[in-house]
C-alpha positions in Angstrom: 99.6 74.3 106.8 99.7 71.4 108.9 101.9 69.1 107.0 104.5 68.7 110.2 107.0 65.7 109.7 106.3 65.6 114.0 102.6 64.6 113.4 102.9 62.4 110.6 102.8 58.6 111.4 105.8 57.0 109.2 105.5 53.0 107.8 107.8 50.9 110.2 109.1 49.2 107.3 110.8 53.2 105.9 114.5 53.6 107.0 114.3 56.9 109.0 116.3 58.5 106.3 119.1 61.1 106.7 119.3 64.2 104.2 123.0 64.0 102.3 124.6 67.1 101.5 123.2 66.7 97.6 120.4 64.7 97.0 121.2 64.5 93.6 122.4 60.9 93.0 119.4 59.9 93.9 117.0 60.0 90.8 114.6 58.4 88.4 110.9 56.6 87.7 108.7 55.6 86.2 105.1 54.4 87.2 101.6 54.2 87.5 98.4 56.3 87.9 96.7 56.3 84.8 99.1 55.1 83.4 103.2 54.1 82.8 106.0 56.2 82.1 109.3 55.2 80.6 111.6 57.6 81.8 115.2 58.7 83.2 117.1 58.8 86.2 119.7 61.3 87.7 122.9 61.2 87.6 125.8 63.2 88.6 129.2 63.1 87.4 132.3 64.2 85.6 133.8 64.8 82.2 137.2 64.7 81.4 140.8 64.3 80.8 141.8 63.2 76.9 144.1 60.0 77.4 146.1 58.3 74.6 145.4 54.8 73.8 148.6 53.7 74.7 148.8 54.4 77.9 150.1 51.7 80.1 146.8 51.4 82.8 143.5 48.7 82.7 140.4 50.2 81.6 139.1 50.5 85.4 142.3 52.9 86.1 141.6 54.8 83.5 137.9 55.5 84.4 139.0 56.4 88.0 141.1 58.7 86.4 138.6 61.1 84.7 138.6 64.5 86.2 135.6 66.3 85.0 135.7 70.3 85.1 132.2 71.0 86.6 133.6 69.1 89.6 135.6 71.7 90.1 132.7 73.9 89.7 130.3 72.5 92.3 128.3 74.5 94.4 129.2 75.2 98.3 126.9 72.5 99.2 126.2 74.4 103.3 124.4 76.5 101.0 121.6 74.5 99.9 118.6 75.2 102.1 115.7 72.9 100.2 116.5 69.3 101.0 113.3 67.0 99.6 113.5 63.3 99.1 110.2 61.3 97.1 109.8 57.6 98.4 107.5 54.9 100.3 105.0 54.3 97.4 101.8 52.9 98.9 98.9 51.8 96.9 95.1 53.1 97.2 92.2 51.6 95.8 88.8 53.2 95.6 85.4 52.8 94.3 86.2 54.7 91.5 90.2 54.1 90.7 93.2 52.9 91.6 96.1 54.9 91.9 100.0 55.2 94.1 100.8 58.0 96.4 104.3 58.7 97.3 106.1 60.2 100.3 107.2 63.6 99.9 109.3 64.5 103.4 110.8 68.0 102.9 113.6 69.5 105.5 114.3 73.4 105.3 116.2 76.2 106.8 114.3 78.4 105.0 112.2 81.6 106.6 109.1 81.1 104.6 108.5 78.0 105.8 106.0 77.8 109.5 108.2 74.7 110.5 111.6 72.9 109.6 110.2 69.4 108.6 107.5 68.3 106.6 105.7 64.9 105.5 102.6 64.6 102.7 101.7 62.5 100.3 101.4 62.9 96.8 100.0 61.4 93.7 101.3 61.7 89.8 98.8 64.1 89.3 99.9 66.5 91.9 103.0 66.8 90.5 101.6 67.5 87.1 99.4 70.2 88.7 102.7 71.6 90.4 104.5 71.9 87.1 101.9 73.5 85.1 101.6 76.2 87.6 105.4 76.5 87.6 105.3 76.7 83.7 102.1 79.4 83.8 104.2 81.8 86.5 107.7 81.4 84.9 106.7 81.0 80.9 110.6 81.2 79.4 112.4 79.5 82.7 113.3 75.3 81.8 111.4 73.6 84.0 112.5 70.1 84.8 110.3 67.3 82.8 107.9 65.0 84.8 107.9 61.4 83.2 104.9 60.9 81.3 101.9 59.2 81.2 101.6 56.5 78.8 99.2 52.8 78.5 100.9 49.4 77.4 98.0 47.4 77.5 98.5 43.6 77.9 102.3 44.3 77.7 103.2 45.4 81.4 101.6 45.0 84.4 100.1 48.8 85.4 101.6 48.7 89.2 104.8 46.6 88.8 107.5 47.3 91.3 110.1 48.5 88.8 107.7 50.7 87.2 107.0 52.4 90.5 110.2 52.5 91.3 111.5 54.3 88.4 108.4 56.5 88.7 109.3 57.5 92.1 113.0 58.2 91.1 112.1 60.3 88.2 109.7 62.2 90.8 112.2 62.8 93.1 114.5 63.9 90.7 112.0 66.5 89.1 111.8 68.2 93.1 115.1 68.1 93.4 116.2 69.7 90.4 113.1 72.4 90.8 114.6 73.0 94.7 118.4 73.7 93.2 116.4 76.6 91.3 117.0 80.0 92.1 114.0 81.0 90.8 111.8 78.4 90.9 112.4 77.2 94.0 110.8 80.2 95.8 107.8 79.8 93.9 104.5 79.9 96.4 103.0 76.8 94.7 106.3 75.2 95.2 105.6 75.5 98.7 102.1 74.8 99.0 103.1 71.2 96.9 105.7 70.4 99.8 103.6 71.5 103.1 99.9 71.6 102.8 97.8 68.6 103.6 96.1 66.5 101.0 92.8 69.2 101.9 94.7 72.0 101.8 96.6 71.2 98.3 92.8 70.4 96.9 91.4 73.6 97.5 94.6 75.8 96.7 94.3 74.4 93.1 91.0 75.7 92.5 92.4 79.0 93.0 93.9 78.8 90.1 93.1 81.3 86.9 89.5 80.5 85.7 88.9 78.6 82.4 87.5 81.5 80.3 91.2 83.2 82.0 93.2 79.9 80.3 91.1 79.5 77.3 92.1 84.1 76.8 95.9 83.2 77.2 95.4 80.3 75.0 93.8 82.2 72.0 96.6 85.2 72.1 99.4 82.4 71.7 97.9 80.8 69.0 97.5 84.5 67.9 100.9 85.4 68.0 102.3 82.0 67.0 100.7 82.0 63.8 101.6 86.0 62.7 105.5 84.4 63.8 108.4 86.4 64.9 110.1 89.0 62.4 113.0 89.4 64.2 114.1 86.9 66.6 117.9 88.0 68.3 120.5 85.6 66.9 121.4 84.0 70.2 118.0 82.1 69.9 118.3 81.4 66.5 121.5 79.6 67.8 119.8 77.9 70.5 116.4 76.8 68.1 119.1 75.3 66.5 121.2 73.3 68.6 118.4 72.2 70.2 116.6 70.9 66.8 119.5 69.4 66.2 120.3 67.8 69.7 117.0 66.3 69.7 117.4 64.5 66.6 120.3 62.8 68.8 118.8 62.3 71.4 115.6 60.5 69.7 117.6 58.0 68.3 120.2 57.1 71.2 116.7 56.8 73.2 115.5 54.8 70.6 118.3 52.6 69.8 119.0 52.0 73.4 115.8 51.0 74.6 116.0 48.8 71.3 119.0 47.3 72.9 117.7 46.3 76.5 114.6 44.7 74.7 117.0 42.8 73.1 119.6 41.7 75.9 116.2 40.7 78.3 115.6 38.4 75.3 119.1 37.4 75.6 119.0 36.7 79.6 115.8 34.9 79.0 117.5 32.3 77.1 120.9 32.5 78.9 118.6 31.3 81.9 118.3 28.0 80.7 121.7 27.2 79.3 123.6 26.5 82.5 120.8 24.2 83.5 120.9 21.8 80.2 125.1 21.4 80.6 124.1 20.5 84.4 121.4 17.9 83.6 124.3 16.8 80.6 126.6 15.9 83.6 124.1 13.6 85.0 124.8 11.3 82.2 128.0 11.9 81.1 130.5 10.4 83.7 133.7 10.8 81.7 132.4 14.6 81.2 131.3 15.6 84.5 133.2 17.5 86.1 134.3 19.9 82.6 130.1 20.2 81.8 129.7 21.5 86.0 132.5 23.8 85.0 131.0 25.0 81.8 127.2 25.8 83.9 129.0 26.9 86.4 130.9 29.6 83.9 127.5 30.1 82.1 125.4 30.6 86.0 128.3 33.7 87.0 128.6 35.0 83.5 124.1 35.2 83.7 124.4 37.1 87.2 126.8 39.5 85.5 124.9 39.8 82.3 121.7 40.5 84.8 123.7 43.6 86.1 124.9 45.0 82.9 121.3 45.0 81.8 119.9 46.4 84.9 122.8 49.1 84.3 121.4 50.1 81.0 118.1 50.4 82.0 117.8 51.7 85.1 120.6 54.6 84.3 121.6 55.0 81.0 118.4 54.4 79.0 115.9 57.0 81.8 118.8 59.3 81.6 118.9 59.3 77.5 115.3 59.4 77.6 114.6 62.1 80.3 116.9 64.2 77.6 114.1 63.8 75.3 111.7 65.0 77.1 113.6 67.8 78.0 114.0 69.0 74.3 110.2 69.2 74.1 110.5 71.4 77.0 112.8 73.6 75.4 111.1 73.9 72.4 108.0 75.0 74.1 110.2 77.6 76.2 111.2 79.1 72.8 107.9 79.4 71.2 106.0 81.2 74.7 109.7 83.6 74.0 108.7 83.8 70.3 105.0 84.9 71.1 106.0 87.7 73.4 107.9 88.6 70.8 105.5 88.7 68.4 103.1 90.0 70.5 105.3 93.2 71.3 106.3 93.2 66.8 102.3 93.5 66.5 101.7 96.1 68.5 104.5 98.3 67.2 103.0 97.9 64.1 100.0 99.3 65.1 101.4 101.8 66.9 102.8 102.8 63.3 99.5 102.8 62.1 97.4 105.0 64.4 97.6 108.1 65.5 94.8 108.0 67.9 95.3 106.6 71.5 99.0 106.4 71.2 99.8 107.3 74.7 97.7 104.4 75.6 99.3 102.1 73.0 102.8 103.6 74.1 102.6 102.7 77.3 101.6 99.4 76.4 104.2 98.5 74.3 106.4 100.0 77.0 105.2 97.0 79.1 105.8 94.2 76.5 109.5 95.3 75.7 110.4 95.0 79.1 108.5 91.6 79.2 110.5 90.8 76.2 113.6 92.0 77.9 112.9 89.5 81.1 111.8 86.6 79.2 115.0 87.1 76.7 117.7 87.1 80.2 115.8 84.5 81.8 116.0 81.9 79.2 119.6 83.1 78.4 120.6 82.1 82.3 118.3 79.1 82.5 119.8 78.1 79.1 123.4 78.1 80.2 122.2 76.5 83.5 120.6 73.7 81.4 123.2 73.0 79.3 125.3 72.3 82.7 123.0 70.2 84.1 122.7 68.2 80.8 126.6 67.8 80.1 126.8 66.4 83.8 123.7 64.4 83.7 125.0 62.6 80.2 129.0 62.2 81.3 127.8 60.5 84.5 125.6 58.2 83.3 128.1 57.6 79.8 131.4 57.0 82.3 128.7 54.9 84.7 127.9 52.1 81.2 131.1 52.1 80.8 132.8 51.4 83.8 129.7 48.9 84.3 130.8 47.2 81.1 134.7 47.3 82.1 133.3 45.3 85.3 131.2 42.8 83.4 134.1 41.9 80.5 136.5 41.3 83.4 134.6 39.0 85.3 133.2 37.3 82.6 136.8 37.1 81.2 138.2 35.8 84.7 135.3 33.0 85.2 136.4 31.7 81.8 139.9 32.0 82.5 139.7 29.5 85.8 138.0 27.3 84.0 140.5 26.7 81.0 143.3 26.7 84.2 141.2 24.2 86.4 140.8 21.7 83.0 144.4 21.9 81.9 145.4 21.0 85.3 142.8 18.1 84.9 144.8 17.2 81.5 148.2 17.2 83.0 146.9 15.6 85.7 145.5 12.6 83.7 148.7 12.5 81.3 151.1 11.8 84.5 148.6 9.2 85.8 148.9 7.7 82.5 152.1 7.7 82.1 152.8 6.1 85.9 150.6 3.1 84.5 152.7 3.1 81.9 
């Protein structure tokens, strides 16, 4: 694999970048290909400390003040060995399409590796080949959602910067979150993905299991899907639940949020123009001049701030809200491949009942599934709780983010407007002692 960082020409215009001791704050996309995706970022972050109402600090204070436990819970960060970081978008256009590529520069202490650095470029599609595989080798492990593929025809342009940008943060996010897996992150695919050239990565997919192969593994889920599972342990009847449940959340936060920054680009839209009319109203108002510069001047700072609480909302709150959705469809599809081992392993007890003929052969079969069943059943549980960390931190972060974000914007909006009223009453009692020297 020849996929070197040493022999790779990088764009003068990249930042030689540095890898941080957790590459997690850096996160989220959305993008291209066939195709857009509205999506999620990353975050990190904290969850905390109850504090009474009446407690004599500003709202800032009290945000710098939350403590969240998993903080206290983070990893030894000398101990992460996978450090990969997705940028540099470039654009290719063909005979046939048009599609992005992205920088995928890897940097690894790792033995399996043939060299310490690596540079290659990848397309949307790679990743989804990249996932699949990790989903076919490790059916009941959560594997981190890609953001997906979707057409808004006539509504955004296909390759807009934002949209590659988010793209390329949700990308990065997605190998970053597969690298911090124990499991996954020693997968052989993993590793092809982050070192072999564009060549190499073609003909390692068709490797892959044959069609007749897919179409076999296909047939027996639908199988054992449709026969259901007789006795499924209670711990997953728990989690079917809460995540049934947290899904219906998460649907309409997504929902309602997105409604929301819809609604607030209207809003900046129109706030746009307002400072301009009071400033053209000054032009012709001599007695009013200075007060209607003061009011576009309030309404031009108040804009720049409204500009950044929007940009908050939909560049972390709304990807990470939405990335949670797509996460639940993950989950659910972890549970049913659980489910049809299950029921795979129920069916052939049953026929073990029923025939006395080849049961050595049967027995030894079912022997097989059980401890199949067994692996699947611990490797969801640990996954499960692993997810359910991940998710608390992703969620506090970006909630305590919006809302230190909105402390920000109230205050400055609320100290423009507060000069103002101070700069015209000194006008007033300026006037009134002129007025009463003429006197």
């Amino acid at each position: 694999m020849s996929g070197n960082v040493a022999d790779s020409a990088v764009s003068p215009t990249t930042p030689a970048q540095t890898i941080p001791a957790d590459l997690s704050g850096q996160m989220l996309e959305l993008d291209e290909d066939d195709d857009l995706e509205v999506f999620s970022k990353d975050t990190t972050n904290t969850d905390g400390r109850s504090f009474s109402a009446s407690m004599q600090t500003s709202p800032g204070s009290m945000i710098n003040q939350y403590k969240f436990d998993e903080e206290e819970e983070e990893e030894d960060p000398g101990a992460k060995d996978l450090f990969i970081t997705v940028d540099n978008p470039e654009s290719h256009i063909t005979t046939i399409e048009t599609f992005i590529t992205y920088r995928v520069v890897t940097k690894t202490t790792r033995s399996e590796f043939d060299s310490s650095e690596y540079e290659v470029r990848r397309r949307y599609q790679d990743f989804l080949w990249l996932r699949g595989r990790l989903e076919e080798a490790h059916p009941t492990l959560i594997v981190h959602p890609l953001p997906e593929k979707f057409v808004m025809k006539g509504m955004v342009e296909r390759f807009n910067d934002d949209f590659i940008e988010t793209r390329r943060r949700a990308l990065h996010r997605f190998l970053n979150r597969i690298a911090e897996h124990p499991i996954l992150s020693c997968n052989e695919d993993l590793k092809v993905f982050l070192s072999a050239q564009a060549w190499e990565l073609a003909s390692h997919k068709k490797q892959g299991p044959g069609f007749l192969s897919r179409m076999g593994e296909t047939v027996r889920a639908v199988a054992a899907s449709v026969r259901g599972v007789k006795n499924r342990p209670e711990e997953f009847n728990s989690i079917q639940e809460y995540v049934e449940s947290f899904s219906q959340k998460m649907t309409s936060l997504d929902r309602i949020t997105q409604r929301i920054v819809k609604e607030e680009r209207e809003y900046l839209e129109e706030m746009k123009e307002y400072a301009p009319t009071y400033t053209l109203w000054s032009g012709s108002e001599e007695e009013l001049a200075e007060p209607l510069k003061g009011v576009a001047n309030c309404l031009d700072r108040c804009f720049q701030e409204t500009e950044g609480q929007v940009r908050q909302l939909s560049d972390c709150l709304a990807p990470t809200l939405h990335e949670y959705v797509l996460s639940t469809d993950t989950l659910k599809a972890v549970l049913r491949r659980r489910d049809n081992m299950q029921a795979e392993l129920e069916a052939k007890n049953e026929v073990l009942a029923a025939k006395r003929a080849d049961r050595d052969a049967l027995k030894e079969e079912i022997d097989k599934l059980e401890d199949r069943v067994e692996w699947a059943n611990n490797a969801l549980k640990g996954d499960w709780n692993r997810w359910q960390r991940s998710m608390r931190s992703d969620l506090k972060d970006a909630f305590v983010s919006t809302a230190q974000k909105n402390v920000d914007y109230y205050e400055k909006c609320l100290s423009v407007w507060e000069s103002f009223l101070l700069s015209m009453r000194a006008d007033v009692g300026g006037v009134d002692q002129q007025a009463g020297g003429d006197s």
